[in-house]
Backbone as CSV, one residue per row, in Angstrom:
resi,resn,N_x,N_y,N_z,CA_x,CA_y,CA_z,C_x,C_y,C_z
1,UNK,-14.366,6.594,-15.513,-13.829,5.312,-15.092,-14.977,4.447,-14.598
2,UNK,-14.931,3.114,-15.190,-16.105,2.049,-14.643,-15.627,0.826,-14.561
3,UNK,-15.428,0.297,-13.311,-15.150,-1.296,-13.565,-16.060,-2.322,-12.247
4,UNK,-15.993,-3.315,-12.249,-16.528,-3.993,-11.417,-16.075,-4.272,-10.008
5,UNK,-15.070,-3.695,-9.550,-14.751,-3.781,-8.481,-13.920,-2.651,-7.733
6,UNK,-13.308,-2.147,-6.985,-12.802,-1.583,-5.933,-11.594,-0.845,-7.112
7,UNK,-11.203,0.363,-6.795,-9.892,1.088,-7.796,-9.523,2.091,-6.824
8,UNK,-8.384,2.305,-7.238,-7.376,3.434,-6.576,-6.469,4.113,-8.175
9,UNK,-6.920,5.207,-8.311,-5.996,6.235,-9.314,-4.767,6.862,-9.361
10,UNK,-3.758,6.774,-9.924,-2.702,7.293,-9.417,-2.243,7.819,-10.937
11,UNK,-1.929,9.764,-10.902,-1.131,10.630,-11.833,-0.034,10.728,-11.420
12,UNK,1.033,10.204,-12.097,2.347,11.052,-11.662,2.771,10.703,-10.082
13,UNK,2.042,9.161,-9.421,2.447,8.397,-8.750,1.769,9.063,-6.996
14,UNK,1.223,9.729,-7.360,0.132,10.326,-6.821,-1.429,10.062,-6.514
15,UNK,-1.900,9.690,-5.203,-3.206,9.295,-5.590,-4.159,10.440,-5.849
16,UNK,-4.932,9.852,-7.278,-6.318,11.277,-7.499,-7.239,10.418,-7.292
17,UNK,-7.470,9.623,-6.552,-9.228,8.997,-6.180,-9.582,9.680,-5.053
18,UNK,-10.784,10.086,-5.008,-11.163,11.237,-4.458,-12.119,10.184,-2.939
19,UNK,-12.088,9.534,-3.606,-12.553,8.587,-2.227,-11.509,7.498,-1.316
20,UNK,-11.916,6.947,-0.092,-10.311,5.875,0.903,-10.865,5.231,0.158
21,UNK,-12.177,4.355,0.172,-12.852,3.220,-1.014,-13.383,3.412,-1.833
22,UNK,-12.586,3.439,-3.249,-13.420,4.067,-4.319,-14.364,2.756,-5.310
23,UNK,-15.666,2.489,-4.495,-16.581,1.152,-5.426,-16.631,1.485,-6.479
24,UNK,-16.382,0.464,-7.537,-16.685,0.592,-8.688,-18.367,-0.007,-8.962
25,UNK,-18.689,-0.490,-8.438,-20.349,-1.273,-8.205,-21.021,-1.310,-7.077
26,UNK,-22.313,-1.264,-7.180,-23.022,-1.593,-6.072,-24.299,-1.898,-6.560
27,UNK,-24.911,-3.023,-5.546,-26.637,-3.531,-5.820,-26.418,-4.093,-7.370
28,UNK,-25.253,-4.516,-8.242,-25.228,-5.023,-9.088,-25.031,-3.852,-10.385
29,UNK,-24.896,-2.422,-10.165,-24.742,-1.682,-10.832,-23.235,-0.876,-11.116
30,UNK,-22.929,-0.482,-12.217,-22.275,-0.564,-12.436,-21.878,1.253,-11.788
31,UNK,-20.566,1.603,-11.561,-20.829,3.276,-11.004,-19.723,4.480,-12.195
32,UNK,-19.970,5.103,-13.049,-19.424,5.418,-14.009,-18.693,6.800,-12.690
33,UNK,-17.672,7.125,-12.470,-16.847,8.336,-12.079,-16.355,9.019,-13.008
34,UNK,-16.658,10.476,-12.871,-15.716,11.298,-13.480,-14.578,12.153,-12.576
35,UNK,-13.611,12.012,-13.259,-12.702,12.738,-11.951,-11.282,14.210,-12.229
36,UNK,-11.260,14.719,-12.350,-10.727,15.421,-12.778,-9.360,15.673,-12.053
37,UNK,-8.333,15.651,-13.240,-7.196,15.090,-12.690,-5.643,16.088,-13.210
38,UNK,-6.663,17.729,-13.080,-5.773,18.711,-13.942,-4.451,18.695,-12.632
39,UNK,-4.310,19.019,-11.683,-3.676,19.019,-10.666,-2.128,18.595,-10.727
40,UNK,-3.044,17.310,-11.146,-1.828,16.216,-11.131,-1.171,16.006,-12.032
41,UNK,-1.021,16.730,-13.418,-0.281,16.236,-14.063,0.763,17.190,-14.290
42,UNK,1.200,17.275,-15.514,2.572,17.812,-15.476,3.046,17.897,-16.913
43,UNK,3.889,18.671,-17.491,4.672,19.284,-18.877,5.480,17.493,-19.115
44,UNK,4.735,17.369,-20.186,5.615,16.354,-20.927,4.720,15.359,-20.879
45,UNK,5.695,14.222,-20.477,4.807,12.737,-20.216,4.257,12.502,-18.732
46,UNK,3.280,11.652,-19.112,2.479,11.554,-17.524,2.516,10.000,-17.586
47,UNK,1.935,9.956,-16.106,1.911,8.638,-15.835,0.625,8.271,-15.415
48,UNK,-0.161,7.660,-15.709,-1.271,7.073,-15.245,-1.439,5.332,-15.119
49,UNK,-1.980,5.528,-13.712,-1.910,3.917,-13.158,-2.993,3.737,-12.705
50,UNK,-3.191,2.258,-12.406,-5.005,2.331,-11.228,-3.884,0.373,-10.677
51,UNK,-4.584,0.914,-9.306,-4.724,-0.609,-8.910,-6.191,-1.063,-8.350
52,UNK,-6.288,-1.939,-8.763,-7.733,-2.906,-9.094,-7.885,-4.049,-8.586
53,UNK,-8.943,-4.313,-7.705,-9.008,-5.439,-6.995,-10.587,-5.810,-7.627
54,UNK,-11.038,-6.856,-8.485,-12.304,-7.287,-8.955,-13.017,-7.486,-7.768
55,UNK,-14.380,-7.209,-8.572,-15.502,-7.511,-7.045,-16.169,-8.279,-8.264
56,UNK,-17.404,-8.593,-7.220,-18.658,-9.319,-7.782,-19.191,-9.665,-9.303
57,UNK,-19.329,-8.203,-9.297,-19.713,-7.995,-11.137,-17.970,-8.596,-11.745
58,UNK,-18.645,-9.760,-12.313,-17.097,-10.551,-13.105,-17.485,-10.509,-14.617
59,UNK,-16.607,-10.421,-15.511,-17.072,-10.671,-16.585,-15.583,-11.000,-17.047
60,UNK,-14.952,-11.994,-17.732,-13.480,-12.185,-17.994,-12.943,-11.088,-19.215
61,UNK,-14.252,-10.808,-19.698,-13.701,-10.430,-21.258,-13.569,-8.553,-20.661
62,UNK,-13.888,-8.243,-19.859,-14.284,-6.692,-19.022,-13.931,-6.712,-17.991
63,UNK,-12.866,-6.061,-17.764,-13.150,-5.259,-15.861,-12.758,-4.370,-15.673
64,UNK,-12.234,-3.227,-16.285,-11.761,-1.867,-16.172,-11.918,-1.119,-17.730
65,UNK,-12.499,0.005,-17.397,-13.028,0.689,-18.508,-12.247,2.542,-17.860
66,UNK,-11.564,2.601,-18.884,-10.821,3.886,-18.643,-11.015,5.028,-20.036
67,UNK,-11.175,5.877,-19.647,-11.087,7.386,-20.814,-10.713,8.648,-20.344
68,UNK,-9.915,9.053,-20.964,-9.077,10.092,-20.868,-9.350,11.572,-21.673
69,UNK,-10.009,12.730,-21.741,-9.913,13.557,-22.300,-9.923,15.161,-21.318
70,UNK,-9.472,15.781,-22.397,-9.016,17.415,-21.914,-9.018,17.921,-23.381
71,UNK,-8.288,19.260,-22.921,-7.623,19.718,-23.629,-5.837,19.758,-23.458
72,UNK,-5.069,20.731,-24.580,-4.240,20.518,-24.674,-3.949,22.074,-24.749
73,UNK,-2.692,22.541,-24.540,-2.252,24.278,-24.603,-3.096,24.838,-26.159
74,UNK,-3.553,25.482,-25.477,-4.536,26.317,-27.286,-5.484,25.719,-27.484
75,UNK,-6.639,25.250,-26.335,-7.562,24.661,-26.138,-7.807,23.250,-27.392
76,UNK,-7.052,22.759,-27.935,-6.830,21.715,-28.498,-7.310,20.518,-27.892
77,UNK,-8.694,19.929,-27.977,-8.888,18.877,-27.628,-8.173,17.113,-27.815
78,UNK,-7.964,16.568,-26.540,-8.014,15.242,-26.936,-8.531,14.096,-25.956
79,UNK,-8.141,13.078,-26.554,-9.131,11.663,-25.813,-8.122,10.501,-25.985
80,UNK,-8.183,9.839,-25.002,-7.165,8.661,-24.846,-8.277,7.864,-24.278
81,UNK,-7.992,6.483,-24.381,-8.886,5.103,-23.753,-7.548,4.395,-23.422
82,UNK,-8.217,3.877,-22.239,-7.572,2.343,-22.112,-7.307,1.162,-22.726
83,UNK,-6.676,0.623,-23.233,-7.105,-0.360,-24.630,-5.959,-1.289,-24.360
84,UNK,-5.894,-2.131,-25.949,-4.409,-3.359,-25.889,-3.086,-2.898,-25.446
85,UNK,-2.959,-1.992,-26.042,-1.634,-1.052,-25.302,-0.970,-0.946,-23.938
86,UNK,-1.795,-1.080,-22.961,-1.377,-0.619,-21.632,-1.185,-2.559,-21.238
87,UNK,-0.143,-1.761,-19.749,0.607,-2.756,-19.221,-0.740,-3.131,-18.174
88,UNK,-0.770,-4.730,-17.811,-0.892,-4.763,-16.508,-0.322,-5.994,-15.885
89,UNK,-0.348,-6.605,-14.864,0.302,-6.903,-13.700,-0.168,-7.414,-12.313
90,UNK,-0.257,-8.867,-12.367,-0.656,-8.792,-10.883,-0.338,-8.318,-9.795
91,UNK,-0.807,-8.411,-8.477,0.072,-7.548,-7.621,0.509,-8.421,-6.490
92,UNK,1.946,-8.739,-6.404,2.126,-9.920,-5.360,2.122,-9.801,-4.103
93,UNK,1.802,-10.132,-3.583,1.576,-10.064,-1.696,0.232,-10.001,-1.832
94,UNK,-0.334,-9.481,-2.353,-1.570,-8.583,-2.223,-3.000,-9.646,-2.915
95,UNK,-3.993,-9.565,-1.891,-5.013,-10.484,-2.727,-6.518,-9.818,-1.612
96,UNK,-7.301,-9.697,-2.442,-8.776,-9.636,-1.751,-10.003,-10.960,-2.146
97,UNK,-10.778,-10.971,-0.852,-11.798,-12.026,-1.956,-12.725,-11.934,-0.160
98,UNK,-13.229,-10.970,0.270,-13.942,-11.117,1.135,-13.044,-10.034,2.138
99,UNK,-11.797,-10.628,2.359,-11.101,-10.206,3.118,-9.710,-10.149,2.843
100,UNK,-8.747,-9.126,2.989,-7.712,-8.560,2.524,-6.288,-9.369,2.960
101,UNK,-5.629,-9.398,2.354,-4.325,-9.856,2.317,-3.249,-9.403,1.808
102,UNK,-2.269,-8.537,2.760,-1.384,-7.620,1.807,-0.042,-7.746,2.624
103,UNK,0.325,-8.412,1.978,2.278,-8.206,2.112,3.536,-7.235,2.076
104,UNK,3.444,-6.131,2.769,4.553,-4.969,2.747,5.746,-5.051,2.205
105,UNK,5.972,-6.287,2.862,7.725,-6.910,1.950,7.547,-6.765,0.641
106,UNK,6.633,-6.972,0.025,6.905,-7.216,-1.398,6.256,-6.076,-2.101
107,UNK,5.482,-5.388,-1.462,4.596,-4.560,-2.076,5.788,-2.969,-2.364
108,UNK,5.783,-2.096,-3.932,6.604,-1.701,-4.084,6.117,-0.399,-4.993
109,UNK,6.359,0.978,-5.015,5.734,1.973,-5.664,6.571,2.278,-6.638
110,UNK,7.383,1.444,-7.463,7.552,1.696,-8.575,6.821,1.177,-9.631
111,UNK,5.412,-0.056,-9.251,4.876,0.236,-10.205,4.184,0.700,-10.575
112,UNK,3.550,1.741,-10.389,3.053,2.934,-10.517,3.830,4.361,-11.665
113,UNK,5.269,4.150,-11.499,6.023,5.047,-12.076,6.752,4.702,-13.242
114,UNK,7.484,5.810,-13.576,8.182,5.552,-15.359,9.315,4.620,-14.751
115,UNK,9.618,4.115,-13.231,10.431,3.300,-13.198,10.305,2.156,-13.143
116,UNK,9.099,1.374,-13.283,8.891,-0.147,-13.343,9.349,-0.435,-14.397
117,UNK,9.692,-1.917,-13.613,9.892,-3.206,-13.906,9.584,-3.485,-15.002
118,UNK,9.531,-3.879,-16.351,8.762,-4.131,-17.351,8.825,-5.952,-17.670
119,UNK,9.705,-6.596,-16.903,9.619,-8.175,-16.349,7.669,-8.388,-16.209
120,UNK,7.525,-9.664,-16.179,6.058,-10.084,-15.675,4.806,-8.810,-16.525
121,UNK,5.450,-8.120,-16.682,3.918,-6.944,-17.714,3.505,-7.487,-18.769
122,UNK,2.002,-7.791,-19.132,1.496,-7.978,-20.838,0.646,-7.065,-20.535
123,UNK,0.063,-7.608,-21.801,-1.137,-6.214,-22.560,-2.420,-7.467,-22.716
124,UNK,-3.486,-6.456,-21.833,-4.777,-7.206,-21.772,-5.215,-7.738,-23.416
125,UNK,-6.052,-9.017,-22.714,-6.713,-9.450,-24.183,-8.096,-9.942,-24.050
126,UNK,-8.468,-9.646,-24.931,-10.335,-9.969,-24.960,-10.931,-8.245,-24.255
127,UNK,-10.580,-7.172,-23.834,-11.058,-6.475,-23.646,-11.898,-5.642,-24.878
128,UNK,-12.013,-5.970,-25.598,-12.878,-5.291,-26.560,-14.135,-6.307,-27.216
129,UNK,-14.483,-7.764,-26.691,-14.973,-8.561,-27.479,-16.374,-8.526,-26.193
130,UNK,-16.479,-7.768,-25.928,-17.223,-7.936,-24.257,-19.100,-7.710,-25.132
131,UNK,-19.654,-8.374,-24.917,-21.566,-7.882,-25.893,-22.375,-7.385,-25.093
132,UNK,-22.047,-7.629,-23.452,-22.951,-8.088,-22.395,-23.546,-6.453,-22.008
133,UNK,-24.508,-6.165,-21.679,-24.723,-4.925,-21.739,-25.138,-4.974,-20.418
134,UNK,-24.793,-3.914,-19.486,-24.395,-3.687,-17.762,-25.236,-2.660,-17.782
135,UNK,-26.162,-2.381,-16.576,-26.992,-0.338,-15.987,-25.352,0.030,-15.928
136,UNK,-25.716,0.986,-16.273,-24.577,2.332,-15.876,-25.627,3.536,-14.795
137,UNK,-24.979,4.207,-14.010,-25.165,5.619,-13.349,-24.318,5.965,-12.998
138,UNK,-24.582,7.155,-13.110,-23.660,8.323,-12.839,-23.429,8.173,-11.314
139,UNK,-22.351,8.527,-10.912,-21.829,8.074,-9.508,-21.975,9.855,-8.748
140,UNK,-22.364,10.269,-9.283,-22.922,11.776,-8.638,-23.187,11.462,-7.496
141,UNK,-24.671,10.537,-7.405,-25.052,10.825,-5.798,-24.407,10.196,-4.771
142,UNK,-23.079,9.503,-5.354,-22.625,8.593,-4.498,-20.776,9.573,-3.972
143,UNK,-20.540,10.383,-4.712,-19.362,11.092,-4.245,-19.564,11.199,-3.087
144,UNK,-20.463,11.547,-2.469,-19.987,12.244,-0.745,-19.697,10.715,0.176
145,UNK,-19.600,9.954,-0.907,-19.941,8.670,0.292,-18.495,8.173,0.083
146,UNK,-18.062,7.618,1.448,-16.432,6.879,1.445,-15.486,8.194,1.831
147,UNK,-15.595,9.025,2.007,-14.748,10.159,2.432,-14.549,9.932,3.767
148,UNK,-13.452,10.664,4.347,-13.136,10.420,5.671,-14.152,11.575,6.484
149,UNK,-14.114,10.978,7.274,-15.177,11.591,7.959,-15.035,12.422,9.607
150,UNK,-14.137,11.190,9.974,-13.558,11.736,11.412,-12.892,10.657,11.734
151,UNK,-11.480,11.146,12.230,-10.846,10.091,13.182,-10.787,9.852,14.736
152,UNK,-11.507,8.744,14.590,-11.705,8.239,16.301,-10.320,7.701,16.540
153,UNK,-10.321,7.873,18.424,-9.420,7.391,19.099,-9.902,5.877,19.912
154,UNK,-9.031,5.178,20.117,-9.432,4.007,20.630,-10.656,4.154,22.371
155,UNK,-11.720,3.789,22.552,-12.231,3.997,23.822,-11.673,2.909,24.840
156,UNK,-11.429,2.038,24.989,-10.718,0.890,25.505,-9.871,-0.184,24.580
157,UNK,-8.818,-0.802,25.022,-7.658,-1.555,25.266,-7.338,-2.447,26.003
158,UNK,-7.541,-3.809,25.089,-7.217,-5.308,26.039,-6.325,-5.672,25.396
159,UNK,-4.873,-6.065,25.809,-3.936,-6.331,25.488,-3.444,-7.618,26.330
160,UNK,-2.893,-9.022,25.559,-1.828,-9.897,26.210,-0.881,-9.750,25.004
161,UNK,-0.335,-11.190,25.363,1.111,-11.705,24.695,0.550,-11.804,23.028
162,UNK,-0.451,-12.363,22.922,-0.670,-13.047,21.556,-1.656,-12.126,20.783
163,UNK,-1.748,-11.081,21.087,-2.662,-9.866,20.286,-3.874,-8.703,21.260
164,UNK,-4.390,-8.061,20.653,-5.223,-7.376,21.883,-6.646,-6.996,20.771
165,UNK,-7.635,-6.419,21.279,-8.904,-6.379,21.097,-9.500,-4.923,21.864
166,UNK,-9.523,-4.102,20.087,-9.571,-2.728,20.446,-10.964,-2.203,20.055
167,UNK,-11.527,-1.638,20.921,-13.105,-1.335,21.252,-13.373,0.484,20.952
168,UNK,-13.923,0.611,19.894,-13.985,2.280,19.885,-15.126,3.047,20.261
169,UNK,-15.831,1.738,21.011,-16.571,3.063,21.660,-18.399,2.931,20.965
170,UNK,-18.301,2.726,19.820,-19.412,2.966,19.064,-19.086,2.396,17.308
171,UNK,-20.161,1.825,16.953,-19.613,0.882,15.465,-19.528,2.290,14.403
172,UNK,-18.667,2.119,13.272,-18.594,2.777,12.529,-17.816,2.547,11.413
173,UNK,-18.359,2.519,10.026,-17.675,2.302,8.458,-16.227,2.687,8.319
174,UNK,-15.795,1.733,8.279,-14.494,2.198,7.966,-12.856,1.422,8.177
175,UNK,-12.095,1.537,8.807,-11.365,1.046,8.945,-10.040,1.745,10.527
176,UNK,-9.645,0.460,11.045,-8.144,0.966,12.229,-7.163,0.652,11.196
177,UNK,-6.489,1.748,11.812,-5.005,1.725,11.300,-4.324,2.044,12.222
178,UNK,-3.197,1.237,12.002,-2.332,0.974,12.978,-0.724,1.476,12.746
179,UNK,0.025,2.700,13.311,0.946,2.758,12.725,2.041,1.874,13.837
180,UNK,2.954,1.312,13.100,4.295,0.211,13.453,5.211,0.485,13.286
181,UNK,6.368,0.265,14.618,7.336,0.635,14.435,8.508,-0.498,15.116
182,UNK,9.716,-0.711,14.394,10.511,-1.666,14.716,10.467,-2.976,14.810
183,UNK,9.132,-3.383,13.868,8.580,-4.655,13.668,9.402,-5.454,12.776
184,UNK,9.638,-6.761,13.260,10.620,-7.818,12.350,10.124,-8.073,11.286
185,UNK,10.889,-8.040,9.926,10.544,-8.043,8.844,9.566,-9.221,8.379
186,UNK,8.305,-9.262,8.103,7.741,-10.529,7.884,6.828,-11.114,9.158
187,UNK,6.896,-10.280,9.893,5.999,-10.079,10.765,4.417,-9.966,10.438
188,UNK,3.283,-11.161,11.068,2.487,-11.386,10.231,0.938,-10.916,11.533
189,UNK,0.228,-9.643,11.282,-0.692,-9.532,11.899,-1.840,-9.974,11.192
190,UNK,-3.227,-10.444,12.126,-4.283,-10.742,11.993,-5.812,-9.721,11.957
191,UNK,-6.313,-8.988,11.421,-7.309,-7.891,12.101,-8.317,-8.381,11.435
192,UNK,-8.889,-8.854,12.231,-10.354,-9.230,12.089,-10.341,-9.863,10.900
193,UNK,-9.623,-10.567,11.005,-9.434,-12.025,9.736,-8.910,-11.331,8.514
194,UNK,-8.854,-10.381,8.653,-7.478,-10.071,7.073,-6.397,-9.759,7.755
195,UNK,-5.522,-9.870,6.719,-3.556,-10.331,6.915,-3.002,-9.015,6.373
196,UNK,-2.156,-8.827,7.428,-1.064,-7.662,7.225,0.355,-8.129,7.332
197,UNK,1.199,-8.123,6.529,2.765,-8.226,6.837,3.380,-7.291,6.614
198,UNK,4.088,-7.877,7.726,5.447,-6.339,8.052,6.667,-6.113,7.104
199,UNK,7.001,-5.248,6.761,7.727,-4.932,5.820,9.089,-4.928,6.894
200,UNK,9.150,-4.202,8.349,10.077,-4.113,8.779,10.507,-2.251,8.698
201,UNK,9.657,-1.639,7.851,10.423,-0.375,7.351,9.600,0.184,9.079
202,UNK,10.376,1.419,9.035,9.985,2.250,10.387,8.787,2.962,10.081
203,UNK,7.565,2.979,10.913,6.759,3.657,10.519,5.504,3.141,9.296
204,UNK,5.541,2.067,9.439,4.413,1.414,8.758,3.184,1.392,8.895
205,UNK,2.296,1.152,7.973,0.872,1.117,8.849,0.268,0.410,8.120
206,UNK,-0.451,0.020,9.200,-1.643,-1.522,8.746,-3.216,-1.068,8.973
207,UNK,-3.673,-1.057,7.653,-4.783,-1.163,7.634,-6.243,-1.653,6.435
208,UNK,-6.617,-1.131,6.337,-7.304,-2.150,5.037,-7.596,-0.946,4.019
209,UNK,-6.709,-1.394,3.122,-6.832,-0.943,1.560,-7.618,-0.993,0.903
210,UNK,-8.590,-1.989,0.549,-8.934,-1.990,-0.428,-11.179,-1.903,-0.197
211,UNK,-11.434,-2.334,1.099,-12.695,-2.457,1.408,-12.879,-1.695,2.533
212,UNK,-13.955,-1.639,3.406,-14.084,-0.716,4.323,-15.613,-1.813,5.327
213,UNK,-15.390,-2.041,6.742,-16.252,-2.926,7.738,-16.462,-1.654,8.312
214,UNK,-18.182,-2.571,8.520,-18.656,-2.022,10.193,-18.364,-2.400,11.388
215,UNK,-18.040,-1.944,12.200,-17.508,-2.873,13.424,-17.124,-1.560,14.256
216,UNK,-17.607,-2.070,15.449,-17.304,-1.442,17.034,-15.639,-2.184,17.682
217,UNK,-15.508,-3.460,17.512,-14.397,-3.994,17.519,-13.547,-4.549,16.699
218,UNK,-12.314,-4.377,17.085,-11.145,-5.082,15.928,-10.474,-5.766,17.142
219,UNK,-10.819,-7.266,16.425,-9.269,-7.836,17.233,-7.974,-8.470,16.236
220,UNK,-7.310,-7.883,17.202,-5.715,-8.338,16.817,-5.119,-9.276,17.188
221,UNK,-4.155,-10.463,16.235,-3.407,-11.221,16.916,-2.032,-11.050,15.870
222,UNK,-0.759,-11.423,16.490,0.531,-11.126,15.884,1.255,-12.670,15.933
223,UNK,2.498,-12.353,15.240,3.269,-13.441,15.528,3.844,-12.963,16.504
224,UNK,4.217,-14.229,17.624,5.566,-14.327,18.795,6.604,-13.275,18.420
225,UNK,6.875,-12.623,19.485,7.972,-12.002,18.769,7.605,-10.298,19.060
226,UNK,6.467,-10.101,18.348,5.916,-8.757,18.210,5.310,-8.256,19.809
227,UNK,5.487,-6.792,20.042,5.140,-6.393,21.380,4.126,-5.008,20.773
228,UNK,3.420,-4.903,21.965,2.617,-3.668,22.426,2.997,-2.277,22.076
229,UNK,4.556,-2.538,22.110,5.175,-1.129,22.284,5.329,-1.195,20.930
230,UNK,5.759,-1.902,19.636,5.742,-1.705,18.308,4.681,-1.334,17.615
231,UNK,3.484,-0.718,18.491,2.197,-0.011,17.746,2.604,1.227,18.552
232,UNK,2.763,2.120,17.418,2.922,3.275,18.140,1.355,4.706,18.134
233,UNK,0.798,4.272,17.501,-0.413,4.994,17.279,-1.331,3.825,16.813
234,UNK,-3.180,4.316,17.527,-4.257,3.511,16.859,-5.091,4.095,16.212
235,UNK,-5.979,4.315,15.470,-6.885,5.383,14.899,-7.908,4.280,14.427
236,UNK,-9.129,4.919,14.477,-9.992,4.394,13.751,-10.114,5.965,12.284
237,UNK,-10.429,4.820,10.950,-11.404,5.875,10.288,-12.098,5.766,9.912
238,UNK,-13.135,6.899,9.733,-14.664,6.589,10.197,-14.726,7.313,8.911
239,UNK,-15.553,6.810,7.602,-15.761,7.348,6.534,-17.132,7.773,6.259
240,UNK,-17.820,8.503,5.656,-19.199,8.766,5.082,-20.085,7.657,4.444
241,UNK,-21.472,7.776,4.602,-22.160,6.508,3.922,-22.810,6.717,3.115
């Protein structure tokens, strides 16, 4: 798998990305993954999905490069690509471009599965007309990096009416997450300038999907309405570099 920006893998509606931030680029290079994904699949038909947020490296005619091979029962080889065939789909609520923006209300895991929607789906075009020739490397030396690493607990807590400002102690890659509970549907938090909305479901959690900051502090602000006591757990996670 190689594309220009940020991916998450999903077999059988399951995540197999082996990293919380799996880069598809860095320093302008492109990062080829191999990932092995026997685990996850299953007798019959499978499902394979990715959600994809573009970074830097843009190219309109290119941005996700997928291949598929194994074998088959009786060591029978085969190979699948990504190509005109497959569905894709923007993703609504949801937007990155520096900083994250993701809508719970709307955000929904059937599309991922044999039960989506097939409304709003086409089939990419211009993906094969691409000339531009990109470095490739092997993303070997880069596996150990983005893994979780350890979860910190908050070291101090400043809390008013209109949000609070949570201090862990010491800076570190990664991301707070926040789990929520009994929050009004549409309920709109602030963390460190990316947007979280509340779905309302019990047990939610807010945190950043798709990129990963350095930072010793996160501050929070909410809409009116929202209290102290509707965070029921804080965590930092602290990933590998």
């Amino acid at each position: 798998m190689a594309s220009g920006g940020n991916t998450r893998l999903y077999i059988n509606e399951r995540n197999a990305t082996p990293s919380i931030f799996n880069e598809g680029a860095r320093d302008s290079i492109l990062l080829m993954q191999t990932i092995d994904i026997s685990r996850y699949l299953k007798k019959g038909e499978n499902i394979i999905a990715v959600w994809y947020a573009p970074g830097r490296i843009r190219n309109k005619s290119k941005q996700l490069s997928l291949e598929f091979h194994g074998w088959y029962i009786g060591s029978v080889p085969f190979y699948h690509k990504a190509d005109e065939t497959w569905w894709c789909k923007p993703l609504k609520g949801g937007s990155y471009n520096e900083k994250e923006h993701f809508d719970n209300r709307i955000y929904t895991t059937e599309w991922k599965s044999a039960e989506y929607q097939s409304a709003g789906w086409v089939h990419p075009t211009g993906a094969f007309k691409d000339s531009t020739n990109y470095i490739f490397v092997d993303q070997l030396p880069y596996l150990t990096q983005n893994k979780l690493q350890m979860v910190l607990e908050p070291y101090q807590e400043e809390f008013d009416h209109q949000g609070c400002r949570i201090d862990f102690g010491r800076p570190f890659r990664g991301t707070i997450r926040l789990t929520i509970r009994n929050a009004s549907k549409g309920t709109t938090l602030h963390i460190n300038g990316n947007q979280y909305v509340c779905s309302g479901e019990m047990d939610e959690q807010a945190y950043y999907r798709i990129h990963a900051e350095h930072q010793k502090d996160f501050v929070i602000t909410w809409d009116k309405g929202f209290r102290r006591s509707n965070i029921t757990n804080i965590e930092g996670l602290e990933i590998s570099e």
